[in-house]
N, C-alpha and C positions, 0 to 999 in steps of 0.2 A: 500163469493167470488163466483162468478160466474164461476166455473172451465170451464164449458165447455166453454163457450164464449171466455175465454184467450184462452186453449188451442187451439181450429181451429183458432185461429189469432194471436197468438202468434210469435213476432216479433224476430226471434234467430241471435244475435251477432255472437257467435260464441260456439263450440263443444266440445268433449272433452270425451275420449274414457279411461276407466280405467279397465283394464283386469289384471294386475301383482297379482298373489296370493301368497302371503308370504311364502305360506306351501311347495312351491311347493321347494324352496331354505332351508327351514329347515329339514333336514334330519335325525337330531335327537330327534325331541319331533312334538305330535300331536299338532297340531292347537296352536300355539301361539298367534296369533290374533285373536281377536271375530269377526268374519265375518259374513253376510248375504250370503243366497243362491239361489236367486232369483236376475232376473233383474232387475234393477232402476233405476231411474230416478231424479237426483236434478237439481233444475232448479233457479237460482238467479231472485229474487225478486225485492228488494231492498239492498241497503245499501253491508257490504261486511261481510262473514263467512269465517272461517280458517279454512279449513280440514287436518289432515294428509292422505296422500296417499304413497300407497308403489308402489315401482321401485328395479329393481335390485341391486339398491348400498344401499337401505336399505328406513327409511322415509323421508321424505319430505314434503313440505307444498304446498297447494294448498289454492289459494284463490276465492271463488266462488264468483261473481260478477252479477247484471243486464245483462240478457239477454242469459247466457251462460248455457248450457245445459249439464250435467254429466250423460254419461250413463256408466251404473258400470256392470259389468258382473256378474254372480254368482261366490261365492268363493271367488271376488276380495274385496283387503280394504279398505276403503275410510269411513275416520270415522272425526268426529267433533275433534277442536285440543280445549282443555274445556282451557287451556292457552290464548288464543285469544280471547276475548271477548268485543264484539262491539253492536250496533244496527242492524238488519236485519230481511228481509222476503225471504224464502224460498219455494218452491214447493216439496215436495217429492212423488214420484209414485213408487211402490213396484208392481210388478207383479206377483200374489201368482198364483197357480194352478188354484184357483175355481174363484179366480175375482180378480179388479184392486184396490188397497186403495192408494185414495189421501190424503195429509196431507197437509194445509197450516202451516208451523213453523214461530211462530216471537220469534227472540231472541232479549233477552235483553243487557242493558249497563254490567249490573252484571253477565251478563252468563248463568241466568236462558230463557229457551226455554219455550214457552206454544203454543199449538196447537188450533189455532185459528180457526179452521173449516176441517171436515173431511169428507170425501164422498167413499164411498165403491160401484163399480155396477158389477155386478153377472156374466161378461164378462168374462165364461173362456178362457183361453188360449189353441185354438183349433191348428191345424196346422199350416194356414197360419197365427196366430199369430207369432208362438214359430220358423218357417222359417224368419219371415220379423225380427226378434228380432236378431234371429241368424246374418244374412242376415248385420245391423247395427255393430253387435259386429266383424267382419270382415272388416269395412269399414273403418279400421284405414288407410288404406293407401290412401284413396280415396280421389279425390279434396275437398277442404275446401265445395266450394260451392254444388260439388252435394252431398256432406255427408250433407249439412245444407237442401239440399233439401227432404231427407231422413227420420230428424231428426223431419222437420216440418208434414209430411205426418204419421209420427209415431203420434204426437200430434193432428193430426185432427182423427186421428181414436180412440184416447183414449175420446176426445171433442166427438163425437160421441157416443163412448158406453156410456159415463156421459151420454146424453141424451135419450137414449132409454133405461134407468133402474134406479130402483126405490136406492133411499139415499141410502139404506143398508137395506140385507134381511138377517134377522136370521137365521141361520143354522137348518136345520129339526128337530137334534138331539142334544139332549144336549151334548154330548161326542163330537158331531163334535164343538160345540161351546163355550166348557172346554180346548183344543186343541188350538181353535181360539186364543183366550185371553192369553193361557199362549205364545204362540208363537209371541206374539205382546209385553208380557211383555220381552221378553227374546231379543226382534229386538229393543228395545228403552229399554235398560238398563241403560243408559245414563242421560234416564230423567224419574227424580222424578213421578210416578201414582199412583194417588189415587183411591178408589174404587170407587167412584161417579165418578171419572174421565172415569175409565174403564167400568162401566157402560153404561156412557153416549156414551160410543165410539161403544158399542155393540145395543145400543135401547135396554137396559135392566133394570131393577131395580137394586139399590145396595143390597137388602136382596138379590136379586136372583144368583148373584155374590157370594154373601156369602153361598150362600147353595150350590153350583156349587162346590166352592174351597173343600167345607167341606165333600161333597158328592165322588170327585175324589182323593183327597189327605189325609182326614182325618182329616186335621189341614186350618186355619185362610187362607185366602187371604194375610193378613200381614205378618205372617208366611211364606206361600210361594215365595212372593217374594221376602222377606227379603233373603229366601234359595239361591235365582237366583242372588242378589248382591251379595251376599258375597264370594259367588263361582266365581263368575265372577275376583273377588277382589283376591283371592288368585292364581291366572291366573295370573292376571297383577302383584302380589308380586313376585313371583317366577320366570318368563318370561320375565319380564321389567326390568329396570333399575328408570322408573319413580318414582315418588317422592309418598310419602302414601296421599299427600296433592292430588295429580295428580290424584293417583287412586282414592279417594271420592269421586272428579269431576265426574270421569267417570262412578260411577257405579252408578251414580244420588246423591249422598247426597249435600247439599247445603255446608252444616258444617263438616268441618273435625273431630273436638271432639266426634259430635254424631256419626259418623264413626267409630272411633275409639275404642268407647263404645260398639256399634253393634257388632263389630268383636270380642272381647273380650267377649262378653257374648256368642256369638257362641263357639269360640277355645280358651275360656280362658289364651287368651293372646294378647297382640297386634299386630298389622300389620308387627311395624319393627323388634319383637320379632319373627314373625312367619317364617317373611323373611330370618331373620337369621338361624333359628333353622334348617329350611327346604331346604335351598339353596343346599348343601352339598349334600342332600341325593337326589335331583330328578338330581345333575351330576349325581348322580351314577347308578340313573334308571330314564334316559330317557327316555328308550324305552317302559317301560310301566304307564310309567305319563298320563293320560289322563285331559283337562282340559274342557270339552266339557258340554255347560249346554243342560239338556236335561228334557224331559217330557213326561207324560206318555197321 
């Protein structure tokens, strides 16, 4: 995909501003929902995706469509509804600190997602980046049309930095780019990555993956990420009311059974064993429940 050439020409339908953060209405437990903390951008492709988004009377369904633009705040939710599952092509732009990473997403009749091309350029977010962002996320009240015009001059400057920087530069230091990766497995929990896959995402080798995980944590790549679903999973058991079939979905497994089995070799028990056992006790200590994945 030719990112920069869509983005300065990119034809916007219509907008779409999603700021509500869940936590801010939960008063008793940290972070119920696994949120991102950076700004983004999903942009409809093709065909149609079913997001949930949160709003003050709780969630609700969003359907992202041709042409329309989602800019998400930091904090705020806006996640894939893994129930809905159709044909589509996606845009995703994530606005980290040190640069911009695009992602093109196709998803499948079955639900499985695969990242058809990705592009990383070294564009930090300097001032008047982090004002003009701000600048957008205030524009909810603003005319349709000059927020579309806003919306497009955001995209021509992202189509710009695509082109005056290189695919993706490797971080200087290992530790910054041990960091990198786990922060990418932890922001696409959702969907299933393999080490060649995360390799390939970094311009790296897979042994070198391997020596990186083995190096910072002690233990396997598989290992670790497997640590990052399943923690994720005991979030959504405890927090949600979703179904253990729902949480698989979301924490990337294809198949519920090997789900099932994962978790069980972890906490030697099952999901809706675990659910049970625990529900009781995090009523009773909400206040210092933490369900937050994290990395070193």
């Amino acid at each position: 995909m030719d990112f920069a050439g869509f983005l300065k020409n990119a034809q916007i339908l219509d907008t779409c501003i999603i700021e509500e953060n869940p936590n801010k209405y939960i008063s008793s437990q940290k972070e119920e929902y696994f949120i991102h903390h950076y700004y983004r951008l999903i942009i409809g492709l093709e065909g149609e995706r079913v997001y949930n988004r949160f709003e003050k009377q709780g969630i609700t369904n969003e359907i992202v469509t041709p042409g329309k633009v989602y800019f998400i705040s930091p904090e705020a939710f806006f996640e894939p509804n893994p129930e809905f599952a159709c044909e589509a092509s996606l845009l995703s732009i994530i606005f980290y600190p040190e640069y911009i990473r695009l992602i093109l997403l196709k998803v499948q009749r079955t639900g499985e997602v695969t990242r058809e091309c990705t592009r990383h350029c070294t564009h930090a977010l300097d001032r008047f980046t982090n004002d003009f962002l701000t600048l957008l996320e205030c524009s909810k009240s603003v005319a349709g049309a000059t927020r579309k015009l806003l919306f497009e001059a955001l995209l021509r400057f992202i189509g710009n930095a695509v082109s005056n920087n290189p695919e993706y530069v490797t971080p200087r230091t290992s530790s910054v780019l041990w960091k990198d990766m786990n922060r990418y497995l932890v922001e696409h929990i959702n969907i299933s990555v393999s080490r060649k896959e995360l390799a390939a995402m970094f311009k790296i080798t897979p042994n070198y993956v391997s020596n990186l995980f083995k190096r910072f944590s002690g233990t396997s790549f598989s290992n670790v990420y497997k640590s990052y679903r399943l923690k994720y999973a005991t979030n959504l058991l405890l927090n949600t009311k979703l179904s253990v079939k729902e949480i698989s979905a979301m924490c990337g497994y294809n198949y519920c059974n090997f789900f099932i089995r994962r978790f069980k070799e972890k906490y030697s028990m099952t999901p809706a064993d675990f659910r049970r056992k625990n529900q009781r006790q995090i009523v009773m200590n909400r206040e210092t429940y933490s369900n937050e994945l994290e990395f070193e």
